[in-house]
N, C-alpha and C positions, 0 to 999 in steps of 0.2 A: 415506686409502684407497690402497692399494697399486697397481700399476699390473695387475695379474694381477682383482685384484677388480673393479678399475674395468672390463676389458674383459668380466667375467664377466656384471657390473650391464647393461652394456650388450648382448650377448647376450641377457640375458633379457629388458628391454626388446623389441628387435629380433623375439624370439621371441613374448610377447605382442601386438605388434600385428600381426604376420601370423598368432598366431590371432582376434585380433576382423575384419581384415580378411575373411579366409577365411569369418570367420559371415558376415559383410554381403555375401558375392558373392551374387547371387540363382542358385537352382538352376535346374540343367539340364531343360530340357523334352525330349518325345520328338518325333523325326525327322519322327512327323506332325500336332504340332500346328500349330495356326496362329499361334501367338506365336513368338519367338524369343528366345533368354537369351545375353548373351552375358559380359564379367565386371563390365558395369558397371552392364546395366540387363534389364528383363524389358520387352518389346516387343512387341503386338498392333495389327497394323496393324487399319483401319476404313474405312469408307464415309460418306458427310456427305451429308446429304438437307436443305433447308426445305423446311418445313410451313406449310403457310398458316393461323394460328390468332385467327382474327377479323379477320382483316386487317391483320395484323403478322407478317412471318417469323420464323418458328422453328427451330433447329437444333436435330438428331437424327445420333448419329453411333453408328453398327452396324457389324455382322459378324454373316456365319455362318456354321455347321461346313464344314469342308472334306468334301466328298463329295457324295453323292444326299442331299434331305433324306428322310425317313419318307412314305407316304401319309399323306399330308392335311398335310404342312407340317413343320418345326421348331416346336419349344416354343419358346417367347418369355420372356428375362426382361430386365425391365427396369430398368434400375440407375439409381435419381436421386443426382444430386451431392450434396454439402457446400454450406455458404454460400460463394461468389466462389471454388470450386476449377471451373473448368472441366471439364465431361466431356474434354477431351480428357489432362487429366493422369489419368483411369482408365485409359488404355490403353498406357500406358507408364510405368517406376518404377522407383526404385533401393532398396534396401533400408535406406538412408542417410537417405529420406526423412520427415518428419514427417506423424502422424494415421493410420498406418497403410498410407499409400498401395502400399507395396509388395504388401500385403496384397491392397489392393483391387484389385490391377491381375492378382492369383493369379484372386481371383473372376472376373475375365475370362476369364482365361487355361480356367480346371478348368469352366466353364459352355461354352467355345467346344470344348473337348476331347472334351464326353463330351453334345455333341449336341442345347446350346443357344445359339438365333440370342442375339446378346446386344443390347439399346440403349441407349443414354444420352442422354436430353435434355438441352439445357442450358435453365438459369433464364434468365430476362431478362437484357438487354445482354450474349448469349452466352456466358453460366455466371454472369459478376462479380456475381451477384444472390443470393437466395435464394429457396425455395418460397414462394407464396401462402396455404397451406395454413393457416399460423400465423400471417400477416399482419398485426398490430393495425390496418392500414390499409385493407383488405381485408374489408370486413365481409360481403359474402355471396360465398364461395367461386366458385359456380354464377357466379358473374358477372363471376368474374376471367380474365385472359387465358392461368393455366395450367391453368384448365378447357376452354377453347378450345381448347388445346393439345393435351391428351391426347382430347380429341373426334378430332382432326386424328389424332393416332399414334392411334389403334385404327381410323380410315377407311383409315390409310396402311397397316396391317398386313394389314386385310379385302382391300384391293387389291393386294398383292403388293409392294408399294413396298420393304419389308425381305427381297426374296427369297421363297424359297416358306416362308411360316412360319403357323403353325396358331392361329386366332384364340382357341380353345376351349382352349387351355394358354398361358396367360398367368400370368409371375408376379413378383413385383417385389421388389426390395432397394433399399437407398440408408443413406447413413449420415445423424447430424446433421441439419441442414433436410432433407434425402432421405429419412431415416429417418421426420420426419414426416409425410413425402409419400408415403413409403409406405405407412402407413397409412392416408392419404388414401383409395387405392385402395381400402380397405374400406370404409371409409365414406361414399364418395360413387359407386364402381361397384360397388354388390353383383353378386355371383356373376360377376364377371369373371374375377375371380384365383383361381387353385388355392390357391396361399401364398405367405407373405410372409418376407422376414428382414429384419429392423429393427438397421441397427448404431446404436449412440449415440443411439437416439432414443426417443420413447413416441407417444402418442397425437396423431390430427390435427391437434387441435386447440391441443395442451400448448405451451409453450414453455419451456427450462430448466425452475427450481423450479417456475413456476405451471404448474397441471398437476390439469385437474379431468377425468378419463374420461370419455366420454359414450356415451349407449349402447349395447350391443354388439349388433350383427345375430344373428340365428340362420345366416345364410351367412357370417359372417365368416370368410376365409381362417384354415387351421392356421396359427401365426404361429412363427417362430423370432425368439430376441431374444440379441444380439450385445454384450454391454456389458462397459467398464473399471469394476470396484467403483471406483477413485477419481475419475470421472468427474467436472472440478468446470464442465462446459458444459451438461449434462444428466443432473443427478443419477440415481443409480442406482433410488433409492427414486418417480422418477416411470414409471421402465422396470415396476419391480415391482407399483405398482400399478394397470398395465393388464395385465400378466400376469395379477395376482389376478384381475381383473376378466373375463378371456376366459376362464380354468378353470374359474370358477363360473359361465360361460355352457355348461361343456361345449368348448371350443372347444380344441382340441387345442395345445396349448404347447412349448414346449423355452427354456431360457435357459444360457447359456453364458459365464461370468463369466469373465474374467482377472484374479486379484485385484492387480496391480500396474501395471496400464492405464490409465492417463487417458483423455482421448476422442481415441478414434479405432478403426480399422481392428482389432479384436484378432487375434492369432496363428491362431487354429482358423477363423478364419473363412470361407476358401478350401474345405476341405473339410465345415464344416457346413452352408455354403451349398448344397453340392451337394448333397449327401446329403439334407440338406431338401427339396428341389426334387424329386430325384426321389423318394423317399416318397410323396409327392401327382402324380407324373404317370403318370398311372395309365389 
């Protein structure tokens, strides 16, 4: 190879990776949000409360919109982690990251922008856990200490603890183990939640393949559902057949596939999030 070609190979080289780097810078936010982007990382500062939930501390780390909130408080959504990702990696991320995280750290950012308080519990031993929800160990929900838990965040919310925010618009997301803790919310606090977005995950109870539906309330929140088709941690075919299961209750659906996503956080999820959210805050 000549010396002309070789510097030419190397040029384009040089040219390709500053345009993959260029993808990976996370985008510019506006002057008045409350996160910050700058070329390496996207950044939502937060607030850390414990919760006293059965007599063990629990960690809840929030924000809310910059401004006056609305009479009667901020909507509320509540974001549960992944298995052993700490809530505190949802509020900051690089686009670099694995499972989606930069994504999810969007869902912050586009819920704090447009005028919801945002929270994130963490699981046991301060995230490094996962939900109760799906526990094999765990055998009556109601008696586990993340049912204490979310007793504690809806006392803490009724009292002011996350700012001024409105207990009567409450709505949840989370992926993975979050994912089925957010469905929890349906299942164990009807008519709390307006609606839910479910990434990587299905039903409260499912775990991965096994995965048997149980039954759907007449209040069950409108659901949006967030899934990789190649999901090999939570099959897509258990996502679908609680879909099925909620449309033939009537219960108002959306699914939103990424067909080359494994599990995690997929691309649309920042703005379907939102747009879900508020469709139901009404």
């Amino acid at each position: 190879m000549g010396i002309t070609r070789r510097l030419a190979s190397i040029g384009t080289a040089l040219s390709i990776a500053a345009i993959s780097l260029a993808s990976c810078t996370p985008q510019p936010v506006g002057p008045a949000s409350r996160c910050t982007a700058n070329a390496i990382a996207l950044t939502c500062p937060y607030n850390t409360i414990e919760l006293n939930a059965g007599g063990i501390g629990r960690t809840v780390l929030w924000q809310v919109p910059r401004g006056d909130a609305p009479a009667g408080g901020w909507p509320v959504a509540i974001m549960f982690q992944g298995t052993a990702a700490s809530p505190a990696l949802t509020w900051a991320a690089t686009p670099l990251e694995p499972f989606g995280a930069y994504a999810q750290t969007q869902v912050v950012q586009r819920l704090l922008d447009n005028g919801f308080a945002v929270l994130t519990p963490a699981t046991h031993l301060g995230g490094f856990t996962f939900w109760d929800t799906n526990n094999p160990l765990v055998g009556d929900y109601y008696a586990s200490n993340d049912h204490a838990f979310m007793l504690s965040i809806f006392a803490a919310i009724n009292s002011g603890a996350f700012g001024v925010s409105d207990p009567s618009r409450l709505f949840a997301t989370g992926i993975s183990s979050g994912g089925y803790m957010t469905s929890r919310m349906a299942v164990s606090y009807p008519g709390r939640f307006r609606a839910l977005a479910i990434a990587a995950g299905s039903y409260a109870t499912c775990a991965g393949i096994l995965c048997n539906v149980g039954p759907i309330g007449a209040d069950h929140p409108p659901t949006l559902f967030l899934h990789g088709l190649l999901d090999p941690v939570v099959p897509i075919i258990t996502m679908e057949a609680y879909a099925a299961k909620l449309a033939a209750a009537g219960v108002p659906t959306r699914k939103v596939i990424e067909a080359t996503a494994l599990h995690r956080w997929i691309a649309a999820s920042p703005d379907e999030v939102l747009a879900w959210f508020r469709t139901y805050d009404d």
